[in-house]
N, C-alpha and C positions, 0 to 999 in steps of 0.2 A: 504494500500500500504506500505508495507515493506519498510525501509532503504536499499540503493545499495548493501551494501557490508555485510548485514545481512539477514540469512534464515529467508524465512518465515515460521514462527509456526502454521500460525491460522488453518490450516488442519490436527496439529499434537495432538497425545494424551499427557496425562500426562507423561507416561513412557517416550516418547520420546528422551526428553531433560529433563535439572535439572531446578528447579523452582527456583524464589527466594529468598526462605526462603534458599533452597539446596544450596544456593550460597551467604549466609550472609546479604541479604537484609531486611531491613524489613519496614516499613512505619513509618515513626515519628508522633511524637501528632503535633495538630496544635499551640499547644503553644510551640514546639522548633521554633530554630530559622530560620529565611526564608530568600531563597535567592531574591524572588519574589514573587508577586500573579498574577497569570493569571486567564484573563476574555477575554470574548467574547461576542463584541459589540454587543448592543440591537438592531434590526432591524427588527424582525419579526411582525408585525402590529397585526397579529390574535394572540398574544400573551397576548398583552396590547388592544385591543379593544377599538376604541374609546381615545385612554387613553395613547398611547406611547409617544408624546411629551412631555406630564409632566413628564414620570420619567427620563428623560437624566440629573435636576439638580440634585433630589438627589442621583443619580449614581455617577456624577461628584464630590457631595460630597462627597463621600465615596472614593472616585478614590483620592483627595485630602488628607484624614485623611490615606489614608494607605500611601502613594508615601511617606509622611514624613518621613519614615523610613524604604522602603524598594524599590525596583523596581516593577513598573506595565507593566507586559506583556499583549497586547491586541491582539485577535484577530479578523481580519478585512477581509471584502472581495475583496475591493481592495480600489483604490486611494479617491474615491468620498467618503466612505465610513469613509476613514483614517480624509480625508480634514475635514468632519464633525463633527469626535469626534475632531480633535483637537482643533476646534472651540470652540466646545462645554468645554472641562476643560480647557482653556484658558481665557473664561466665568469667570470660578471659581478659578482661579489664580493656578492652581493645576502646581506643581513645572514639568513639561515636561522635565527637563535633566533626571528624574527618570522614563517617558514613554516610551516605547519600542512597536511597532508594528509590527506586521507579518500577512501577507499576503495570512491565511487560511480561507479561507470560508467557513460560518457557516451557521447554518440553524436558530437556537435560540439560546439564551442568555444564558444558563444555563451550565456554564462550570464548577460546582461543580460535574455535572454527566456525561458530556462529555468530559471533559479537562482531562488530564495526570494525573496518581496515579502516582507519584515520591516514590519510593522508594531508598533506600541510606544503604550500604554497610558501616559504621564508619572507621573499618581498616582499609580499603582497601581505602578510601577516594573514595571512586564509587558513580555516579548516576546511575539510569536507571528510564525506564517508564513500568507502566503495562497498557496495552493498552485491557480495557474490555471490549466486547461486549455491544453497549445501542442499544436500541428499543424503547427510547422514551415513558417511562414508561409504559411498554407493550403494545404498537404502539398504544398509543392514538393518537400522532400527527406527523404521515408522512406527507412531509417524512422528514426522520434523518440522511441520506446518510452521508451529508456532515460533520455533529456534529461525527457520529461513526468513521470519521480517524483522525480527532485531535489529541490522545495523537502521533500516528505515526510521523504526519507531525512535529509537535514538536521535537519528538525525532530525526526526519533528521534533522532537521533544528540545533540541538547541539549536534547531533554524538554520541549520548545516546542506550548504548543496551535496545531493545524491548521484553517484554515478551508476550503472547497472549494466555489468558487462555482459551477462546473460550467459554466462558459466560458470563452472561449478568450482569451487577451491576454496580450501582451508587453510588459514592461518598457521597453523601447526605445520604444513607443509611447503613452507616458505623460510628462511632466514634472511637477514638484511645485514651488508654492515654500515649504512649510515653514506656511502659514494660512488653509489653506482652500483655495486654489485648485490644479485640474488643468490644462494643458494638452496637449492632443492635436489629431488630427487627420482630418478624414471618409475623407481616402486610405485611408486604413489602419484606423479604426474601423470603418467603416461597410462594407468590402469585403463580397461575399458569400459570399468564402472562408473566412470567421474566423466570425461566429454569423450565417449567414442568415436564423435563425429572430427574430431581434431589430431593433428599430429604433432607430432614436438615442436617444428619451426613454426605451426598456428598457434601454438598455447606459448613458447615464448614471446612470441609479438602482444598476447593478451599480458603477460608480466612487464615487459616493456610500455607498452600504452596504459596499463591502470596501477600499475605500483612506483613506474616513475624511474624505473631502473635504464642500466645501459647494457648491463653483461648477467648472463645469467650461465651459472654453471651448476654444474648434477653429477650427484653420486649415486651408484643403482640403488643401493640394499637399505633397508630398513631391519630392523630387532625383531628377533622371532617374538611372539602372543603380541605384538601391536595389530590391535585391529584395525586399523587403519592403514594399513597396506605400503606403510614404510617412511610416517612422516620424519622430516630434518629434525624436529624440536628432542627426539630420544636419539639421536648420532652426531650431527655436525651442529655446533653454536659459533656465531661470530662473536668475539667478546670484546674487540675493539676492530677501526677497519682493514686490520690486515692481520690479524690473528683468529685462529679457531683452538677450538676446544672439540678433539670429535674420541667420539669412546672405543677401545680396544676390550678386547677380552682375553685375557691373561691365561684360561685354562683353554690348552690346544683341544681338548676334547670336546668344549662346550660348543652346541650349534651355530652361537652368536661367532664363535672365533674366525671362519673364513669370510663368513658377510662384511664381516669389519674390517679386514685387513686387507679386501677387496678396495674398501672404500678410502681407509687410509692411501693406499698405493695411487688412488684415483686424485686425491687432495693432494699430493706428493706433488702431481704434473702437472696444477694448474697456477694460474699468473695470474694479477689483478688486474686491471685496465692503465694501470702504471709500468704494467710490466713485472712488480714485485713478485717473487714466491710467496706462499703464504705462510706466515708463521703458525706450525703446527704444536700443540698442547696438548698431550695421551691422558686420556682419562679413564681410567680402568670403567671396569662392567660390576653391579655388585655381586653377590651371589646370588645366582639362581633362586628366584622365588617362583615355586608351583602350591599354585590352591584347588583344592578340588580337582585334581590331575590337572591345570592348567599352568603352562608357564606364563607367567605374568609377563608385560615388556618393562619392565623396573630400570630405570637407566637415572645415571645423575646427570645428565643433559638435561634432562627435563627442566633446569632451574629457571626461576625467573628473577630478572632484572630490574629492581625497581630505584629508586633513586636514589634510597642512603644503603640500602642492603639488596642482596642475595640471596634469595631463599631455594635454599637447595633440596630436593626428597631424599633421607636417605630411610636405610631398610633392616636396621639390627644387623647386619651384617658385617664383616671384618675388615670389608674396604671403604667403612663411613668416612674413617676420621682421614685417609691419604684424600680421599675424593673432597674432602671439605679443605684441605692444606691447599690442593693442586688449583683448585678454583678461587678460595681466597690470595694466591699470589696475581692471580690475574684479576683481581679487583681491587687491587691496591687502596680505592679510597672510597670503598663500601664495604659492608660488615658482611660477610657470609655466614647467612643464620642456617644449621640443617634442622629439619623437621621431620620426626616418623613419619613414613608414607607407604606403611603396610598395611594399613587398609585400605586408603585411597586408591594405592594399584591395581585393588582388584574391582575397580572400576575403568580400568585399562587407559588410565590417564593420570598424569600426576598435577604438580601445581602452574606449571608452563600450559596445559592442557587446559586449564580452567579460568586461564587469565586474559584478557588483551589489553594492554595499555593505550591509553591517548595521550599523544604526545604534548608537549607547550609548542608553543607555535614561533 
């Protein structure tokens, strides 16, 4: 549903109107700076199975280590809904002059693939939203009605022009470093669940014209139990623009170990649009977590970037505290907080998964 006083695009082609990139936009990394992070309350019970009460505390922790230094926008379904979360980080003393809620209904939690791509114009001091087609990672789980008008409703709600490329893509399966360049991934690009009617040089031109980039490069493989068929945000992270952080797996036996080193060797061979190699940062895999004979995709890439800290998932596991070392040196002037994230994952997402920031402008 369009904004009042703006056309709707989503029946139009590319020619139509200017994109925008055509119009000075372009996506910031998640390490500039943020006007807020938006999330979308947890409520889906067949999400978390068995298992959804445990993770509202450590959500609320998280909701706490960001609000310290920026705004949390939530999205809710309505009042009962509101009453609950507020209880819930009120719990955990999370500072509420810095929560804000809104009153759109969600279907799942996962607003790094459904929530708003904020895009920002510098000169011009402009926001906007790209409002992309989801399906719910190629309609595994209807329905998703309500999760695909989000970035819209958003943008009514702060008067934000909309653009509406008219395919299909998740945030979770994109990375940014802030100059031009994308990383992503064929797993998950290129599926024929998401735009079959496209091929790679068509869905690159769509990340060039709506994300505002200049170079976009790709690694194939994604983390085995990721249901989403191989996003960036559980393997490669840009942490500043010419550095990554992508995950290795230490036990030659474990099935995560070829797909990884597949993708290392692949980041090995790529240049920025400077020409630079990329500065590469190994970050182990945790142990193996299976629930219910399921391997989980448990990855500490999954962190998110917010603007005085770091909030990383980690898993009880014996490689918390290296994996918290290795990423606090590449955050030099932010705090990396870790947070249990063994029950969250078996919601098959972690806290990078649940978040999307908006940038300052």
């Amino acid at each position: 549903m369009p904004t009042a006083n703006l056309p709707d695009f989503r029946s139009s082609g590319l020619s139509d109107f200017r994109t925008p990139s055509q119009l000075g936009f372009h996506f910031p990394a998640e390490f500039a700076p943020h006007e807020a992070t938006w999330l979308s309350w947890p409520h889906k019970e067949a999400s978390w199975p068995g298992k959804i009460q445990t993770i509202y505390k450590p959500y609320a922790q998280f909701i706490k280590a960001v609000a310290a230094g920026e705004k949390v926008r939530i999205n809710v379904n309505d009042e009962a809904m509101k009453s609950f979360a507020e209880h819930t980080l009120q719990k955990e003393n999370v500072n509420m002059q810095q929560v804000e809620f809104f009153f759109h209904p969600t279907n799942d939690a996962w607003c790094r693939d459904h929530g708003p791509a904020f895009v920002i114009n510098t000169e011009k001091k402009e926001k906007a939203i790209v409002d992309w087609g989801y399906n719910a990672w190629g309609n595994k789980y209807p329905p998703y009605d309500l999760d695909d008008v989000i970035p819209t409703l958003i943008a009514k709600q702060f008067g934000l022009k909309v653009f509406y490329p008219n395919i299909v893509m998740e945030g979770g399966s994109v990375e940014f470093n802030g100059k031009g360049t994308l990383m992503t991934s064929t797993a998950c690009l290129l599926n024929p669940n998401r735009n079959p009617q496209l091929n790679q040089q068509q869905i690159e031109n769509y990340l060039h014209e709506y994300y505002g980039v200049e170079q976009i490069l790709w690694v194939d493989e994604g983390i085995v139990g990721d249901d989403t068929d191989g996003h960036i945000d559980d393997t490669v992270r840009f942490v500043n623009e010419d550095t990554v952080i992508t995950v290795i797996e230490e036990n030659k036996s474990d099935e995560n170990y070829a797909l990884l080193q597949h993708n290392l060797k692949q980041l090995k061979t790529m240049r920025l649009l400077n020409g630079k190699q990329l500065n590469i940062v190994e970050l182990p895999m945790p142990d193996a977590i299976v629930y219910e004979d399921q391997r989980l995709p448990a990855s500490y890439a999954n962190f998110y970037i917010a603007n005085n800290v770091v909030v990383v998932p980690i898993f009880q596991s014996t490689k918390d505290e290296k994996a918290l070392a290795i990423i606090q040196q590449c955050f030099p002037s932010r705090k990396v907080i870790g947070i249990n994230s063994v029950d969250i994952i078996w919601g098959l997402g972690s806290f990078h998964c649940l978040s999307q920031q908006e940038p300052k402008v």
